[in-house]
Every structure is written in C-alpha cells, then in structure tokens.
N, C-alpha and C positions, 0 to 999 in steps of 0.2 A: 470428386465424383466417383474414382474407383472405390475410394474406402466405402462410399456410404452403399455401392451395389455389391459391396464385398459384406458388408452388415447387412444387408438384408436378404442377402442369399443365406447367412447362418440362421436370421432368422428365420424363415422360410421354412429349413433341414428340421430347424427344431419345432418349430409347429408342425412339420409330417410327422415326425417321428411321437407325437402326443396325440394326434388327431383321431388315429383310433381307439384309444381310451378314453378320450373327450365324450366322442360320440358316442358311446356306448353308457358313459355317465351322462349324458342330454338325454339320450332315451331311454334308459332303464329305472333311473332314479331321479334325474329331475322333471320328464313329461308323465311320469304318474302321481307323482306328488299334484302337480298343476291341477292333471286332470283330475283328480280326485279331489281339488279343492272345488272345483267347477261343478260335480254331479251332487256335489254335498248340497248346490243352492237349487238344484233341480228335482221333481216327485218324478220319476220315473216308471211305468208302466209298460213293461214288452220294450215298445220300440217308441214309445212314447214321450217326449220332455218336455215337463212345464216349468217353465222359473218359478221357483215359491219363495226366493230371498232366505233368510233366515229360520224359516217357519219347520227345515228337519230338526234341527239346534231347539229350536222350541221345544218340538214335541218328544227329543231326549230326556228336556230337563225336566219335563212332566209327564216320565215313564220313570214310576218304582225299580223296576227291572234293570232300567240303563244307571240307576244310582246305584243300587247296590251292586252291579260291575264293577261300574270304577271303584266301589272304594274294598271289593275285594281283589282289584287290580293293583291296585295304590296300597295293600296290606300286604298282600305276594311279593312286591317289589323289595319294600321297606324291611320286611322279614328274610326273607331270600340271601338278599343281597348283604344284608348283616350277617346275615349266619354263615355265610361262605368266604364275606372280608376274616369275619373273628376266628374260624375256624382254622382256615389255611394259614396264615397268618403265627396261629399258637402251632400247628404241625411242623409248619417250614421255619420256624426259629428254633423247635427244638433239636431236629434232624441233620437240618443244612450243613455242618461242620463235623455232622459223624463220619461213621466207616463208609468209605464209598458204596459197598456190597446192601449194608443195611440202607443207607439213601434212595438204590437203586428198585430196592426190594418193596419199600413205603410208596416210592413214587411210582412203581406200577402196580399195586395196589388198590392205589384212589382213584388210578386213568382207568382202571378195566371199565367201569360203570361210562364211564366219556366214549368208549369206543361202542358200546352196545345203541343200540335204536333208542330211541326213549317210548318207541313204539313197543319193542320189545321189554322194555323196562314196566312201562305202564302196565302190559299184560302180565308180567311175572306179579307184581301188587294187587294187580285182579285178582289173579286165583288165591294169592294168599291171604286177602282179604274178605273174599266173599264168603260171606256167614253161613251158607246152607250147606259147602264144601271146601270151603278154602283151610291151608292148613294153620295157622293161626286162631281162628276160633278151635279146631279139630283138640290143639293144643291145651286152649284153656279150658274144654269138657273136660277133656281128660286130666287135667288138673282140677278137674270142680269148681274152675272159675267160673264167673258172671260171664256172658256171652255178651259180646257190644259190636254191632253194627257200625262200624267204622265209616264205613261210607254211606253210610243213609243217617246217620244222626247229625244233625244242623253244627253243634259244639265240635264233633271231632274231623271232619270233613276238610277244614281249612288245614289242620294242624297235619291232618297226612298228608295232602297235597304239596305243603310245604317240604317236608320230611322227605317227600319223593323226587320232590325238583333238587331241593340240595343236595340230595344224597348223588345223584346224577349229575352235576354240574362241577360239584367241588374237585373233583378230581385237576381239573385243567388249572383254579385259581393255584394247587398247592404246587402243581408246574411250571409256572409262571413264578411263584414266589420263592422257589428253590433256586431255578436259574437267573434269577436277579440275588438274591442274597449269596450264591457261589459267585458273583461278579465283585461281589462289594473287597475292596485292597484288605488284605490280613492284616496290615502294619497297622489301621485303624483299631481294632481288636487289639491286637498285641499292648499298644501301647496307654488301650485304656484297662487293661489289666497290669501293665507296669503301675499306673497311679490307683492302683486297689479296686478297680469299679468291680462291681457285680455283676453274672451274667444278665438278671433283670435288668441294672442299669446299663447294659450295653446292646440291650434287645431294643430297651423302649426309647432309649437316647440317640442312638446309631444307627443300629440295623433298621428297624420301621420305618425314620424320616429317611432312609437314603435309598428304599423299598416306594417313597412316595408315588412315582411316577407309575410302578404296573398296579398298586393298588389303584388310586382314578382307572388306570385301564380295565382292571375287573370288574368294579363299580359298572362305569360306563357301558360295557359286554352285558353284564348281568342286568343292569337295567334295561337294553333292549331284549333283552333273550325273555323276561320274564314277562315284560308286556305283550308280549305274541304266546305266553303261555296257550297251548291248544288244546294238543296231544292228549296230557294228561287230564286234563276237561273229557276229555271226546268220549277217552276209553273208559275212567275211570267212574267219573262221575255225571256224566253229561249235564250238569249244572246244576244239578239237583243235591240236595231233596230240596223242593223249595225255592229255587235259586239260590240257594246259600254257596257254592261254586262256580257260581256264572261268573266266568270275566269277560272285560272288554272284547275280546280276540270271538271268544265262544257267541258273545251277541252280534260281534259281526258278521261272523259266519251265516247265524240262521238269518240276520234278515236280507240278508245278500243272497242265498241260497235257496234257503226251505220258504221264504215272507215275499222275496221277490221286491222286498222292501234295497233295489240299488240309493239309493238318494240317502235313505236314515243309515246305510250304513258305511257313506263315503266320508256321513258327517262321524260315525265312528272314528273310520279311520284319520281324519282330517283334526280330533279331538285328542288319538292317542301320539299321535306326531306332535301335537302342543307337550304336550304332558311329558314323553320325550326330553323333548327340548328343556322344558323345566328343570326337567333329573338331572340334565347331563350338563347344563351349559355351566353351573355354579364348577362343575368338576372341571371341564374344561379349562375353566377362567384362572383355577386354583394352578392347574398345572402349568399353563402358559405364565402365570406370575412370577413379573420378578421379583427376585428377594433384595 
C-alpha cells in the first residue's frame, strides 16, 4: 500500500509539473481548432448563428476566387519549399567543412534577410518594384529597356512573390543545415575518401541521407509558414491583378474581416489545416520510420 501512495504521489508531482503547458495547449491550440471547426457549420451574421451543415464548404467549392486561392496556395508551397530544400542544401554542402571565418561570414549573410520584418522586407520590393518610381524600372529606362510592371502583370506576379518569400526565408534553412552537417563524425568523410569516393559522391551518399531529419524539419516549417502566407499579399499585391495572388490566408482575412463572412471563413481556415495535414503527415511518417 506504501509503494502504490508512493507512485502516485510521483505521479501527481509530474502532472503538476506539465499541467501548465497542458493548459495552455487545450486553450490555445486545441479549443481553436474545435471551435473553428464548429463556426465553419454555422452562417453567422453580427451576433447571429444559424446551423447551415455543410452548405459554407459548398458555397467555396463554387467560388472561382476560393479555387484559384488554393491552387495559388498549393503552387507557393510546392515552389517555396523546393527552392529553399534545393538551395540551402547545394550552399551548406559546399561551405560547411571550409574556413571557419568564411562559414561564419556566408551564414550571416543569408540570416540578415531572417532577422528583418518581412513587413519591412515587403516594403523595400514595393519601392523597387513599383513602375511609376521604383528603382528598378528607373534602372531599365535608363538602359532603354522594355518597362514591365511586375506586379500588375498576371505571368510575373507569382514568380516575384515567390522570389521574395524565398529570398527571406532561406536564410534559417542554410542554418539549420550547416549545424547538422558540422555534426555529422569526420571519420565518415575521411574514410570514404580513403576508398577514392568523390566529393559528389559523399554529398549525395552521406552528408544528405544523414542531413534527413532537419530537411523533413524545414519541409514541415516551410509548409506551415507559406500557407499563412499574408504579409506579402497585403503589402505587395493585395491579390490582384485579377486574383492572380490571392491565397488561402488573404481570402480569409477579407471574409472574416472586410465580408463579415465568419462561417466561409472558419470553413477556410478549417480546409487549410486539412491540407496541412496532407503536406506534412507523409513527412512525418518518413521521419518517425524505421529502417
């Protein structure tokens, strides 16, 4: 009888000692989720709630506007998140085993852009983009080039947007894959260059697969950071021209905000947590596998 009030007085100690972390994940991130899968079956008006079932999910799937979100959500991801796997990736294999000085020098560097606002970031691509004063057009009169409205033409819109998240973002992936590849044993290296390997073949055979674990972590990062894409919507392009830069995040915003539309856009939010889930679980699964 002592032992078993002796076990459950530790247990006890150690559910106080987690209890406020607990609660703070029950309220902050498990009762919004809940309740926002709840408002998503409800048309809301002021103070108003009617159960409508399925009928916001309906009326997504037949709004133009909310298709072509996701699937410029689902192209920001897919693009994004490739170009900052591939890129960090080819930086930190090349770098990671040089001069401490030059390592120190490349990785703050790529971080300056990580430590700036992306609000501030957004606003510096404004002025340099904007055609009537920005310096980039200023640039190609004065070279007698063609003038292009980067952000008002439908074709070039996606491809800045992306350029300006990665360029902002990468910085942290090539942090993350420096100090995992300074982790990885020398004697592995040393000794596949005793049997003649190649730096390629000890990039892509060694260093990458034994690199697995923070790539899934970047992945994973980069897939929720890009689906909450805002900022750069907000400031840059505000969804336009056309919708052709509307994402998920930017239509929720208006009909949650400017529409007054809570219920279509709980079902947003309710639709980008699926989708989520999608991106991430296969990554999950990979990493948790055993071999």
């Amino acid at each position: 009888m002592k032992f078993n009030k002796h076990v459950l007085k530790e247990n006890l100690t150690g559910y106080m000692f987690i209890a406020p972390q607990l609660i703070l994940f029950l309220v902050f991130l498990v009762y919004p989720i809940i309740e926002g899968i709840r408002l998503s079956l409800y048309r809301i008006n002021y103070t108003n709630e009617v159960f409508v079932g399925f009928e916001n999910y309906e009326k997504l799937f037949q709004n133009p506007v909310f298709i072509k979100a996701t699937f410029n959500t689902v192209f920001f991801v897919i693009c994004i998140v490739a170009l900052t796997v591939i890129f960090a990736l080819f930086v930190s294999a090349a770098i990671f085993d040089k001069n401490a000085k030059y390592v120190s020098f490349i990785r703050g560097a790529y971080y300056i852009p990580v430590m700036v606002s992306m609000v501030v970031m957004s606003m510096i691509w404004s002025f340099l983009l904007n055609p009537a004063n920005g310096l980039i057009p200023y640039i190609a009169q004065q070279m007698e080039m063609s003038t292009i409205n980067f952000l008002g033409n439908p074709k070039t819109v996606l491809p800045v947007i992306i350029f300006v998240t990665f360029a902002t973002n990468v910085g942290q992936a090539i942090i993350l894959y420096i100090a995992s590849m300074i982790g990885v044993p020398k004697e592995l290296f040393e000794a596949a260059e005793v049997d003649g390997a190649s730096r390629m073949t000890i990039i892509f055979k060694i260093l990458i697969p034994l690199v697995k674990p923070t790539t899934i972590y970047i992945i994973i990062m980069n897939i929720i950071a890009v689906l909450k894409i805002f900022v750069v919507i907000q400031l840059l392009t505000g969804g336009g021209p056309n919708n052709s830069s509307n994402t998920l995040m930017w239509f929720l915003y208006n009909n949650a905000f400017k529409f007054n539309q809570l219920g279509i856009a709980s079902a947003v939010g309710v639709i980008m947590f699926l989708i989520t889930l999608v991106l991430s679980v296969p990554q999950l699964r990979a990493m948790f596998k055993k071999e």
